[in-house]
N, C-alpha and C positions, 0 to 999 in steps of 0.2 A: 545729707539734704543740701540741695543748691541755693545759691543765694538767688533769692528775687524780690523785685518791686512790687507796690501798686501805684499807676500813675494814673493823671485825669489830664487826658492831650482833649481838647476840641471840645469839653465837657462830657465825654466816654472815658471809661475807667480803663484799664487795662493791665493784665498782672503780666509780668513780665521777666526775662531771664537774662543774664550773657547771654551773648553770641545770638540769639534767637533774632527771627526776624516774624514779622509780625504787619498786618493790613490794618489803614487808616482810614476816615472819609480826605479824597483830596484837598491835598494842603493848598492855598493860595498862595502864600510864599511860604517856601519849603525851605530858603534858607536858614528861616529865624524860628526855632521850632523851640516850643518853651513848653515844659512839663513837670506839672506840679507833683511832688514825689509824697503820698498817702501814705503809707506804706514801706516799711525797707525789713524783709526776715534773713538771716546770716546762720545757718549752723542753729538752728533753734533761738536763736537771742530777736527776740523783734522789735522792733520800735513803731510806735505806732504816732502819727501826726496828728494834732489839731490846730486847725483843719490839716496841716502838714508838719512835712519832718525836718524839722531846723540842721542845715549842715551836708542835709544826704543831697544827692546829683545821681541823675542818669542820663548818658551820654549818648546821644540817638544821632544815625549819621542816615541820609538816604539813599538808598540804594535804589530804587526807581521813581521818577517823580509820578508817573500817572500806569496806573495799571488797571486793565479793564475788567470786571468781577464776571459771573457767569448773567445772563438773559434771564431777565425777569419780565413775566407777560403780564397786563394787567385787561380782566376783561369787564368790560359795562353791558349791563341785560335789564330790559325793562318786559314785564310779562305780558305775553298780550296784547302786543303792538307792533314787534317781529324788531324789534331795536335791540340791534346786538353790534357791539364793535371791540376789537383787539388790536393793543398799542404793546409796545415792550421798550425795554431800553437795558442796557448796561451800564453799572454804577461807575464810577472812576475812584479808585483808587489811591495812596501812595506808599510806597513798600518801606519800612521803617527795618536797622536794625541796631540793635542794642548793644553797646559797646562795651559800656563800663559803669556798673552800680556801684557808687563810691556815698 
């Protein structure tokens, strides 16, 4: 079994592994990226935090700062008055990956 995390970046939780790379909502500043570690399970031994886990770390580096998600359409319809209109946009992103769960 691998070791992994649970974190809570940006008030989203996120479980998480080595090596693994992983989508965020964009960071405003991506340098200073702080994540509170919930969570940390090893080879079956877990520890669990309240509200976090004293000591543990996960070392997040980014590897893209803004990355565009797939097209989302949103449509507005009112019956019976011929009012119809379609807007869409693409989320922004930042690509996170995970270094070292210590």
């Amino acid at each position: 079994m691998a070791k992994y995390a649970v974190i809570r970046l940006q008030g989203h939780q996120f479980k998480v592994e080595e090596k693994e790379e992983f989508l965020v909502d964009r960071l405003i500043d991506p340098k200073k990226i702080e994540a509170e570690v919930l969570l940390v399970a090893d080879e079956g031994k877990v520890k669990v935090g309240k509200p976090t886990v004293k000591d543990a770390k996960v070392t997040l580096k980014v590897v893209a700062e803004e990355v565009k998600g797939e097209k989302l359409y949103i449509w507005k319809f009112k019956a019976k008055s011929r009012y119809r209109r379609k807007t869409g946009f693409r989320p922004k992103y930042t690509k996170l990956l995970v270094q070292k769960i210590s």
